[in-house]
N, C-alpha and C positions, 0 to 999 in steps of 0.2 A: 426328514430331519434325523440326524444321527445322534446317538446314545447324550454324547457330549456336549452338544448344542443344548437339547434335552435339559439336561442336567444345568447348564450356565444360566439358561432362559428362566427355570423354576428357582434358582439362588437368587438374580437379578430382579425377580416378581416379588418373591416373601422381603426382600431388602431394601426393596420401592415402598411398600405396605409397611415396613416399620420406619422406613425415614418419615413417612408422612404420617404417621404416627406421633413419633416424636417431635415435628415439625408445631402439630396441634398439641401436646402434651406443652410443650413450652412455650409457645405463644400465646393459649389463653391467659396464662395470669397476667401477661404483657398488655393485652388484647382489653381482658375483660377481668378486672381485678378482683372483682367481688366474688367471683364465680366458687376461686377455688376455697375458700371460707367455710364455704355452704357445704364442702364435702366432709369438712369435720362433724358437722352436725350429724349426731347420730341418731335424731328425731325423723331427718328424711336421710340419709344413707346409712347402711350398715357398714360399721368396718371393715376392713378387707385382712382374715387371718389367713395364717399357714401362706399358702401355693399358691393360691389366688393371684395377688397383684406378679408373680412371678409367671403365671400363665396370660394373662393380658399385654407381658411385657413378647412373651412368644409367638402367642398365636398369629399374629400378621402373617410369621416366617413361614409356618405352619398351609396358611390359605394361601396367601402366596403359589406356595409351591403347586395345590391344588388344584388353584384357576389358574398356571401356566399349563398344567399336567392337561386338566381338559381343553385349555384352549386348542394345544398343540394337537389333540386326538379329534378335535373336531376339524382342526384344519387339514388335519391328513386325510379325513374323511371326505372334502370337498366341501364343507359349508363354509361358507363366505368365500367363494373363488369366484 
């Protein structure tokens, strides 16, 4: 697999992992209306300050890129052939 494949394959993985993200970010309230209510509560959740919900909004991109990184180094290596 060359550099550039490499590279589209690990973009294409973290930006599967955030559409489906987002996919469940806005369908629960749809879904399940009461749910998101309960995350104001600050009895059972903690707010979310600073970077936090800005790092949640990332990390998909972040793993993504990581499980394509190893997939690809495991398939060069011959597992799963």
């Amino acid at each position: 697999m060359n550099v550039g494949r490499l590279i589209s394959c690990m973009a294409v993985a973290g930006l599967t992992l955030l559409a489906v993200g987002l996919v469940f970010h806005f369908a629960v309230p749809v879904i399940a209306p009461g749910i998101p209510p309960q995350f104001l509560n600050a009895a059972l959740f903690r707010p979310w300050g600073g970077w936090t919900s800005t790092y949640m909004l990332l990390h998909p991109l972040g793993f993504g890129v990581v499980f394509a990184l190893i997939y690809a180094v495991l398939w060069r290596s011959g597992f799963g052939r």
